[in-house]
C-alpha positions in Angstrom: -1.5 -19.5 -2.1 0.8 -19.0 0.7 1.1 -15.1 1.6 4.8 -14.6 1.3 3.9 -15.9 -2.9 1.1 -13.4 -3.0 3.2 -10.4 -1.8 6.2 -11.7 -4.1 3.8 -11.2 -6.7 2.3 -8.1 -5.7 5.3 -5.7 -5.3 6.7 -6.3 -8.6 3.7 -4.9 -9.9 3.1 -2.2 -7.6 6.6 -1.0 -8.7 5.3 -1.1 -12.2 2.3 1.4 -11.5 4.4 3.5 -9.1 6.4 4.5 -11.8 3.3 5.5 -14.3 2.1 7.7 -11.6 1.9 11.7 -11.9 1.6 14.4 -9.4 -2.2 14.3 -10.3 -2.5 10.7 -9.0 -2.5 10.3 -4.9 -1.2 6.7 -3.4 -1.5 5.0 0.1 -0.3 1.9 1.6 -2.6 0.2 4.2 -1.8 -3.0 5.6 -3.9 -5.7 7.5 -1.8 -8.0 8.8 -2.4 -8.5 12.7 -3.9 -5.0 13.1 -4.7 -2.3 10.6 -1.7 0.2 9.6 -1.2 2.8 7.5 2.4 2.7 5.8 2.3 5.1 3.8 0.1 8.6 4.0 -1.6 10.0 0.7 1.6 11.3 -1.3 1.2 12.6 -4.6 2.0 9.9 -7.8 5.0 11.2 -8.6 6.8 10.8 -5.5 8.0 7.4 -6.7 11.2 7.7 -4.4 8.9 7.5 -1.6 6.3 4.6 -2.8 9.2 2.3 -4.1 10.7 3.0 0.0 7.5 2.1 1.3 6.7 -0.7 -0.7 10.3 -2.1 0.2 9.2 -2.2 3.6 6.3 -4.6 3.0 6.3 -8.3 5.2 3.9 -10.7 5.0 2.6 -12.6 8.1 0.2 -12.5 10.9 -3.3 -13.4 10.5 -5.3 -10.7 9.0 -7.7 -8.0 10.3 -9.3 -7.4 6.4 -12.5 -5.6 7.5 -10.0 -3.0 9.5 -7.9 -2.8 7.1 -10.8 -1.8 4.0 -12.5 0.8 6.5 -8.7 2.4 6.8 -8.3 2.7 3.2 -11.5 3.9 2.6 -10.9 6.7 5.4 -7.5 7.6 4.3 -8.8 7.7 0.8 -11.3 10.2 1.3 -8.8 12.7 3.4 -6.3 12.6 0.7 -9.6 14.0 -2.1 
């Protein structure tokens, strides 16, 4: 599946969970596209303003770093608790 389908597919249902999120649940965006990224820090669930921006943002291209990408998330996951 070409990427551009696969993040077609994936935002809609991001959008879907951002909006079941409370204040007790944390989110981050990491990408691995060319390099690693973070997109969006550790905000609480119920900033859905802020995840629905972020997720907006989202391209898909580039070759992909995954490994990078995996070790980000996991370090950005355990900062945010």
């Amino acid at each position: 599946m070409q990427m551009e389908r696969k993040l077609a597919l994936l935002i809609p249902a991001l959008r879907l969970l951002a909006n079941q999120l409370t204040a007790k649940d944390r989110v981050s965006i990491v990408v691995h596209a060319d390099r690693e990224a973070v997109v969006l820090e550790p905000v609480p669930g119920d900033e859905q303003a802020t995840t629905l921006a972020a997720l907006s943002q989202l391209q898909a291209g580039g070759s992909t770093v995954g490994e990078a990408g995996i070790k980000l998330a996991d370090a950005i996951a355990e900062t945010a608790g």
